[in-house]
Structure formats: C-alpha cells, structure tokens
PDB file as gemmi writes it, atoms N, CA and C in Angstrom:
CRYST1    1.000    1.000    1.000  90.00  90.00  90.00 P 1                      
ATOM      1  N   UNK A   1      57.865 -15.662 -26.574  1.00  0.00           N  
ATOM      2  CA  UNK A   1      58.367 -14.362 -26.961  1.00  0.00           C  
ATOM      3  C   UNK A   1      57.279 -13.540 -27.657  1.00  0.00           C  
ATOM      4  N   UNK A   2      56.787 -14.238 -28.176  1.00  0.00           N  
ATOM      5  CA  UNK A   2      55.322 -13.814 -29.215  1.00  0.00           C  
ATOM      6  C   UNK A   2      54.508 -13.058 -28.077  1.00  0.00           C  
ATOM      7  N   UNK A   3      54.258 -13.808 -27.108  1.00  0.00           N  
ATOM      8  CA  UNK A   3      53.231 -13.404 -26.359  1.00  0.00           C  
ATOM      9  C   UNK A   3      53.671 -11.837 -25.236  1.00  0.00           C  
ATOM     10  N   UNK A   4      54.595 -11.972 -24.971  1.00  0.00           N  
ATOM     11  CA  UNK A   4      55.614 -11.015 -24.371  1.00  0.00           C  
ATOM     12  C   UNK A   4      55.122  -9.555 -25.062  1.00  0.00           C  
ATOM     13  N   UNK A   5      55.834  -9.838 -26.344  1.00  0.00           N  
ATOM     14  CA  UNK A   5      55.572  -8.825 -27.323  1.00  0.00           C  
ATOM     15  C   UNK A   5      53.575  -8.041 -27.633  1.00  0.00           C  
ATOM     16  N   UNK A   6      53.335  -9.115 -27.485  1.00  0.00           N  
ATOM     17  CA  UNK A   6      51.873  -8.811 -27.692  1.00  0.00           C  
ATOM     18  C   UNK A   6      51.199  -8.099 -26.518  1.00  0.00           C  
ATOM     19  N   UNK A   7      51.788  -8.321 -25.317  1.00  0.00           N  
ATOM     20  CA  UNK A   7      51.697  -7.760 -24.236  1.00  0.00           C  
ATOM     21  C   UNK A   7      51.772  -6.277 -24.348  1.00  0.00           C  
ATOM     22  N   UNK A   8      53.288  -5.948 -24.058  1.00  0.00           N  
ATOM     23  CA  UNK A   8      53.863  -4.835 -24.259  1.00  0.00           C  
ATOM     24  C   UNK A   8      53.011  -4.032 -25.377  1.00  0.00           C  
ATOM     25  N   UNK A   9      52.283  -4.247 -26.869  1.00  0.00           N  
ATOM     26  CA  UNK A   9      51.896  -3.629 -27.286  1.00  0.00           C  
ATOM     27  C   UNK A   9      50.579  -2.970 -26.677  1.00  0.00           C  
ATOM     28  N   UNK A  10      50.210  -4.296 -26.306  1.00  0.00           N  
ATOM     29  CA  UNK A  10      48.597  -3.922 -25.525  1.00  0.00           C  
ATOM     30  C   UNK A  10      48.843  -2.767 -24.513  1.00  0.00           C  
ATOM     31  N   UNK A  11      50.186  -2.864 -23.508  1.00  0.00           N  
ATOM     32  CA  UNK A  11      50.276  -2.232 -22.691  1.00  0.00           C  
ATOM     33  C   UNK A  11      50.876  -0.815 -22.930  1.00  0.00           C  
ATOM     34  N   UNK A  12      51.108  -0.309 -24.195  1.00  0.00           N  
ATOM     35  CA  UNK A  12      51.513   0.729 -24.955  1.00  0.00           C  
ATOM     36  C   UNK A  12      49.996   1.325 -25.148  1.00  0.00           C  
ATOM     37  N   UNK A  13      49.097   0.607 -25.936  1.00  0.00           N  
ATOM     38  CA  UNK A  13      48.219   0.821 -26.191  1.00  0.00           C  
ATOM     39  C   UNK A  13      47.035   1.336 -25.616  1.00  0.00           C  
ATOM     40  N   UNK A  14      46.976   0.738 -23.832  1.00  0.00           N  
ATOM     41  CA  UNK A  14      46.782   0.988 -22.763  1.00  0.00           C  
ATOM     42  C   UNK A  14      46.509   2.527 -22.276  1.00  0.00           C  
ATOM     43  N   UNK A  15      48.229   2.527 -21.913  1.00  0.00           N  
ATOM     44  CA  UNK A  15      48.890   4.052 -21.670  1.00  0.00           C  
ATOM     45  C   UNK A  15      49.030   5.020 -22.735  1.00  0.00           C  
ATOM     46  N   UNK A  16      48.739   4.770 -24.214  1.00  0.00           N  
ATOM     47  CA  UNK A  16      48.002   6.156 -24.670  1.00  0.00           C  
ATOM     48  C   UNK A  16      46.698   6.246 -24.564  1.00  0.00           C  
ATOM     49  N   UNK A  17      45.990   5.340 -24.631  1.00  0.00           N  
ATOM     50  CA  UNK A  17      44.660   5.791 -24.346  1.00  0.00           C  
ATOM     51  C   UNK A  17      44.252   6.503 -23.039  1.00  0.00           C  
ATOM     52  N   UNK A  18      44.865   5.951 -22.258  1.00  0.00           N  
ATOM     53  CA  UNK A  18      44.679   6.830 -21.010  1.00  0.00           C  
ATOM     54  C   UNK A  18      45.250   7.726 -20.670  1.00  0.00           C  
ATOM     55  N   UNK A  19      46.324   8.473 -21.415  1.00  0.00           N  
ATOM     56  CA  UNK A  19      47.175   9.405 -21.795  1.00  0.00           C  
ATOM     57  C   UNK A  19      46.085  10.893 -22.288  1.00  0.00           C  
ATOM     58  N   UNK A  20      45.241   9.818 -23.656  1.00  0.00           N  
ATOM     59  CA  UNK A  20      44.650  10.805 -24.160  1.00  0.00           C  
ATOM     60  C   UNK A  20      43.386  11.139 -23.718  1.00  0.00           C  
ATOM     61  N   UNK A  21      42.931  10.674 -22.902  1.00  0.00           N  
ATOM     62  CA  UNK A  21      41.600  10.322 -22.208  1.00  0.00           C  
ATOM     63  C   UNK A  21      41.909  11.439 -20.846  1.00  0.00           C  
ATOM     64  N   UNK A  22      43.018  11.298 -20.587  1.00  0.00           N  
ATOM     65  CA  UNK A  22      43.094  12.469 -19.131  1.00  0.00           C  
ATOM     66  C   UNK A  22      43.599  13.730 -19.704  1.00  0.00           C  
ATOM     67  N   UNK A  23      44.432  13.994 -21.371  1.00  0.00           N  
ATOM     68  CA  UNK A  23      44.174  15.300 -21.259  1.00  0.00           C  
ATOM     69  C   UNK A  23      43.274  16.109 -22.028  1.00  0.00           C  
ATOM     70  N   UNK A  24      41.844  14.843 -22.559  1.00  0.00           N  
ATOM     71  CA  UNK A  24      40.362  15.571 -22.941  1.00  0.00           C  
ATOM     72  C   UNK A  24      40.231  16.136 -22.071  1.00  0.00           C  
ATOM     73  N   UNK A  25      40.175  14.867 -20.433  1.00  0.00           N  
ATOM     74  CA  UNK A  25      39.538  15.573 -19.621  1.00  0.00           C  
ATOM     75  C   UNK A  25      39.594  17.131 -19.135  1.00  0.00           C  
ATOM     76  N   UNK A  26      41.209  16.921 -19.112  1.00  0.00           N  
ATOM     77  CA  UNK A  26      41.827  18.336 -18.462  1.00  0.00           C  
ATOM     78  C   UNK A  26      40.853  20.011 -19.248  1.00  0.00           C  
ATOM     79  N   UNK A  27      41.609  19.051 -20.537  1.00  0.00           N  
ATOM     80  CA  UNK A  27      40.779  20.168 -21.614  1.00  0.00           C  
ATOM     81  C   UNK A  27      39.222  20.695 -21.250  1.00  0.00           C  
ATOM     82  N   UNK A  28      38.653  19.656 -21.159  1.00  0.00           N  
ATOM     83  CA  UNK A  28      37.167  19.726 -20.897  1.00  0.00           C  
ATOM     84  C   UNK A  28      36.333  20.601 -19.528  1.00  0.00           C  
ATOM     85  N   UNK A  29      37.177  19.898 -19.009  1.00  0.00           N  
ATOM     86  CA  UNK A  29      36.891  20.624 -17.914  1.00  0.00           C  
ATOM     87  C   UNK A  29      37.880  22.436 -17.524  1.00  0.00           C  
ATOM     88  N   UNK A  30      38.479  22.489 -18.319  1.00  0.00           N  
ATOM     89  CA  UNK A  30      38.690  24.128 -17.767  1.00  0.00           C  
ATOM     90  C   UNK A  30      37.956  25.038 -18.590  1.00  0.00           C  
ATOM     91  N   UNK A  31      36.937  24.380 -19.935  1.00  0.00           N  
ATOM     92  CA  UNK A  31      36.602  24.835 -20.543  1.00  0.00           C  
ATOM     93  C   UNK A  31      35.475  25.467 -19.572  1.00  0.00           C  
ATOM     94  N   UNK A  32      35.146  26.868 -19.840  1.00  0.00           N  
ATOM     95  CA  UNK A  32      34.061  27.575 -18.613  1.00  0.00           C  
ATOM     96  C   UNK A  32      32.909  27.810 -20.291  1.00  0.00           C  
ATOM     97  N   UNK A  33      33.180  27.670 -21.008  1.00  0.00           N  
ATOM     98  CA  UNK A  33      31.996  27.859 -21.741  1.00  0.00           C  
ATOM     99  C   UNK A  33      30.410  26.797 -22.172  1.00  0.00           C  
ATOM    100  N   UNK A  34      31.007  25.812 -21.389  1.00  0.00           N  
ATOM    101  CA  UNK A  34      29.878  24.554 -21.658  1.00  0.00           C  
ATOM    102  C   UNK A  34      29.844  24.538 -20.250  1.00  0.00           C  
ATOM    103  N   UNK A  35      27.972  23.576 -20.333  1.00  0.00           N  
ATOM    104  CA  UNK A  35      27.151  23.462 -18.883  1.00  0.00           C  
ATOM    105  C   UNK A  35      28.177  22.463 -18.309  1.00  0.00           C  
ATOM    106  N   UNK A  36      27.387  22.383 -16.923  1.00  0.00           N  
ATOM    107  CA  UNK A  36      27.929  20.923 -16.348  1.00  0.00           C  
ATOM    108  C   UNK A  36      27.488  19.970 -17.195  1.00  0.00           C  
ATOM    109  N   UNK A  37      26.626  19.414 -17.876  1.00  0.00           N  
ATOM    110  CA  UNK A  37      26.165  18.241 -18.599  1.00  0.00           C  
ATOM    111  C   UNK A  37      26.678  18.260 -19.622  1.00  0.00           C  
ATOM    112  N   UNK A  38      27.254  19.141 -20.265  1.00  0.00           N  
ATOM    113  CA  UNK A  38      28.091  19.637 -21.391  1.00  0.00           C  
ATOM    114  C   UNK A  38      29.400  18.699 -21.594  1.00  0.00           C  
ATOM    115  N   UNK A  39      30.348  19.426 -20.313  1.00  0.00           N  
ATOM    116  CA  UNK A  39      31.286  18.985 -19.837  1.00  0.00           C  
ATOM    117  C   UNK A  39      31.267  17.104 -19.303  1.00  0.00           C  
ATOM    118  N   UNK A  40      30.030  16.582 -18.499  1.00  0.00           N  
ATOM    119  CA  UNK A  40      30.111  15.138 -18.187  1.00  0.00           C  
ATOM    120  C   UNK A  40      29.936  14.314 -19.407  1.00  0.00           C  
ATOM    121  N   UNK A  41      29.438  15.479 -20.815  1.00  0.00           N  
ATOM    122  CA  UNK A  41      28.941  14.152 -21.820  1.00  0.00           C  
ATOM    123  C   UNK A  41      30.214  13.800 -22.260  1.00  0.00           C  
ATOM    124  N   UNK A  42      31.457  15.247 -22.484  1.00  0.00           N  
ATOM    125  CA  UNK A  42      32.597  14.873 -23.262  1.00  0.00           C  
ATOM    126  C   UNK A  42      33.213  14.193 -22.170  1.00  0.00           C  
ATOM    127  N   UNK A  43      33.428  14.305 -21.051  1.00  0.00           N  
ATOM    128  CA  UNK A  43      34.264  13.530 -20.431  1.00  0.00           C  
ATOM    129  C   UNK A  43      33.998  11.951 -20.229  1.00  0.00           C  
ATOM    130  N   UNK A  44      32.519  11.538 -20.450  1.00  0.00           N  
ATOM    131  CA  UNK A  44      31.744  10.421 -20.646  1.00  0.00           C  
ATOM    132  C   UNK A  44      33.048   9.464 -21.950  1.00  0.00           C  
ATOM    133  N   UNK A  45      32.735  10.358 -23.049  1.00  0.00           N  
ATOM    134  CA  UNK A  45      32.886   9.951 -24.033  1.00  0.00           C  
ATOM    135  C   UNK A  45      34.864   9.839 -24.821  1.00  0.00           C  
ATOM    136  N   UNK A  46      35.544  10.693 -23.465  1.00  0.00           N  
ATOM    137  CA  UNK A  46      36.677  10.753 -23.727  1.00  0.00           C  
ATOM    138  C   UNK A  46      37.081   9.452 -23.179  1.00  0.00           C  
ATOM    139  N   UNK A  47      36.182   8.822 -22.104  1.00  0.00           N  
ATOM    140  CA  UNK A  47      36.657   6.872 -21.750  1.00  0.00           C  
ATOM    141  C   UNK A  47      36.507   6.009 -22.612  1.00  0.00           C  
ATOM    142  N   UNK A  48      35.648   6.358 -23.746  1.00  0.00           N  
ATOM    143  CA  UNK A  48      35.492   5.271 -24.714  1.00  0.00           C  
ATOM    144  C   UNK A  48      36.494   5.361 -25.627  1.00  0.00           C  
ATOM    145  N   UNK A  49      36.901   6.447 -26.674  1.00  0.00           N  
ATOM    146  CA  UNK A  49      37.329   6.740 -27.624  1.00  0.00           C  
ATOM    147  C   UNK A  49      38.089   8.591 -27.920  1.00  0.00           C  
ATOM    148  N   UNK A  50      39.250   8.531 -26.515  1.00  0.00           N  
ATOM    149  CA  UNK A  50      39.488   9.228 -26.689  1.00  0.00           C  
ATOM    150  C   UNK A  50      39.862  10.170 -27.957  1.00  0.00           C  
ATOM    151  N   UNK A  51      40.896   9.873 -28.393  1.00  0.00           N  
ATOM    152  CA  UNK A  51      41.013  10.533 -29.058  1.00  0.00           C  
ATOM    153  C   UNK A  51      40.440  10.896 -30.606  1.00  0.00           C  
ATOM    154  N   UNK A  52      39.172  10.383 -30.765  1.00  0.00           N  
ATOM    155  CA  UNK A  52      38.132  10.461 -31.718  1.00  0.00           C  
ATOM    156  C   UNK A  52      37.474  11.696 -31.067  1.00  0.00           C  
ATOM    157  N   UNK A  53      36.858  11.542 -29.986  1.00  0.00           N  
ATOM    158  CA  UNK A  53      36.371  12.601 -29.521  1.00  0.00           C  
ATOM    159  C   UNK A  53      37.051  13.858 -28.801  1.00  0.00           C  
ATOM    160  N   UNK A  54      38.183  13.849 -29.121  1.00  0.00           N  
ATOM    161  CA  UNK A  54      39.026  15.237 -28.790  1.00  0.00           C  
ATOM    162  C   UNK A  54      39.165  15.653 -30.010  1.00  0.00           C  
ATOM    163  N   UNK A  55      39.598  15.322 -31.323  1.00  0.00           N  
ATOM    164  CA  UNK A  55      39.341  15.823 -32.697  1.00  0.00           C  
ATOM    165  C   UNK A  55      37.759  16.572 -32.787  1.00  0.00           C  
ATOM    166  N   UNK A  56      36.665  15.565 -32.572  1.00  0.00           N  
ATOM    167  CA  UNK A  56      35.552  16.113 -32.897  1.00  0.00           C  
ATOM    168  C   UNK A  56      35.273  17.433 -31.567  1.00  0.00           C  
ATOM    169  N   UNK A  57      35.474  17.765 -30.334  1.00  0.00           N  
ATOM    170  CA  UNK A  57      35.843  18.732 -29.786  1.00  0.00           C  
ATOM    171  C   UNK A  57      36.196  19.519 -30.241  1.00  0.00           C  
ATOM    172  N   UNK A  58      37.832  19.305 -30.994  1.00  0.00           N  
ATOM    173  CA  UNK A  58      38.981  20.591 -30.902  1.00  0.00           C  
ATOM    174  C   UNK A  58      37.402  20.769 -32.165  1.00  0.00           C  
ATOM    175  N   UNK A  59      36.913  20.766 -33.026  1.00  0.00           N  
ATOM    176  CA  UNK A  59      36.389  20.785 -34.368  1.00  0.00           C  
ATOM    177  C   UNK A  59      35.217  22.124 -34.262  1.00  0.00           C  
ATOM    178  N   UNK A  60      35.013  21.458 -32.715  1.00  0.00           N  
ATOM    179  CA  UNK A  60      33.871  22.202 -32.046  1.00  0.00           C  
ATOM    180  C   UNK A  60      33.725  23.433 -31.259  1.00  0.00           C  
ATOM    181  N   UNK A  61      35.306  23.412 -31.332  1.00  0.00           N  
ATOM    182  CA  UNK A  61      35.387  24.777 -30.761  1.00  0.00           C  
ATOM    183  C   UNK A  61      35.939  25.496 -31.675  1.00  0.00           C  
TER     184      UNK A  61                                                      
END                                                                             
C-alpha cells in the first residue's frame, strides 16, 4: 500500500511538472520580444526546473 501511494505521488509530481513546463513554454514562445536563442535558452531551462524558471521570467519581464 506504501508503495502504491508513493507512486501516485511521484505520478502527481510528474504531471505538474510537465504541466508547468508546457505552459513556460507556451509563454515563451509567443513572447515576440526575445531572439530565437532567447526563447531556446528559457525553454531549455523550463525542462529542468520549471517552475523556478517561470518566476525568474515572469521577474524578467
């Protein structure tokens, strides 16, 4: 049951990250004010730690 549970969290854990990771991207990319390299570094960096780097974004704009 332990393990079940531990699952499900991981798999919570999972699906926000990749939650928040696709709507940096979205963000990132409609942004027309940064280069293309601009745009690939944040989207680079929205796979690692999304939502660290959508704070330091929103911060940045």
């Amino acid at each position: 049951m332990t393990e079940l549970i531990l699952y499900a969290l991981l798999f919570l854990l999972l699906i926000a990250h990749t939650l928040m990771a696709s709507k940096m991207y979205m963000t990132v990319h409609q942004d027309d004010s940064l280069t293309l390299r601009e745009k690939n570094d944040w989207k680079l960096k929205a796979l690692i730690f999304p939502a660290y780097y959508f704070r330091q974004y929103k911060k940045r704009k």
